[in-house]
C-alpha angles and dihedrals in degrees: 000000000000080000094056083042097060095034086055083049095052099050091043084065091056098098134106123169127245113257105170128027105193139191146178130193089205129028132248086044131111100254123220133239110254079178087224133042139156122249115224126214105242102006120045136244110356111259097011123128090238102064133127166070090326141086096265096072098135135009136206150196149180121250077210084064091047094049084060090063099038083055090056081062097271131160094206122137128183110296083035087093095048085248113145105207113022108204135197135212099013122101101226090182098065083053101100120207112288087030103143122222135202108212119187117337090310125011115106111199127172130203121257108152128037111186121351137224115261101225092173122033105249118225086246086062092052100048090041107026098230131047122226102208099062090064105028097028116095132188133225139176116228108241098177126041126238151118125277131183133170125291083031115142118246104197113188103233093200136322127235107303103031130077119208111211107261099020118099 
């Protein structure tokens, strides 16, 4: 029981709040806060170049990650980065793939990338020397619809390995 008890605890603690919601109507551009969006099942947020039927709906990453950069002497804000929601006070990195997210009162999202490849050098890279978003960014598909806006909650249901009751 004291075991349950802590595991519900723990997970309790998984959350982190929406700061920035980005889009883009082309890809391979910074993309601006529109500060609320709908996530769409199957494709992604709702007018943004990177959506669709594939495993790259939706991307995020950490303002913690942003504030690396913006200690390098960067002048980089949420959307700099192409992410599409920048989160703070959740550590994305620790979701394994097939984690499953709450964002919002009603979008459902699991994790399907963590990192990508930089094919082209981004302008960030160049003025840096390093990007933050190809090592700290991670990836999900929405698998439940629903709207998000900044300061909304996103909860973790459960991380690979677990199942949370109710949640397929």
């Amino acid at each position: 029981m004291a075991k349950e008890k802590a595991t519900k605890l723990e997970k309790a603690s998984k959350q982190g709040k929406i700061v920035a919601v980005c889009s883009s109507e082309k890809k391979g551009v910074r993309k601006k806060n529109i500060g609320q969006g709908t996530l769409e099942a199957d494709f992604g947020l709702a007018g943004d170049a990177h959506g669709g039927p594939w495993h790259r709906q939706v991307s995020l990453l950490a303002i913690e990650s942003i504030e690396k950069m913006r200690n390098c002497g960067l002048d980089v804000h949420p959307g700099d980065f192409a992410e599409n929601i920048t989160t703070e006070g959740l550590d994305l990195l620790s979701l394994p793939l097939g984690s499953r997210i709450q964002l919002g009162e009603q979008a459902i999202g699991e994790v399907t990338q963590i990192g990508k490849e930089c094919h082209n050098r981004c302008a960030i890279y160049y003025q840096a020397g390093d990007c933050v978003m190809p090592k700290e960014g991670i990836f999900i598909k929405i698998i439940e619809s629903g709207p998000i806006q900044v300061g909304d909650t996103i909860t973790v249901l459960f991380t690979a390995g677990e199942k949370e009751d109710g949640v397929d």
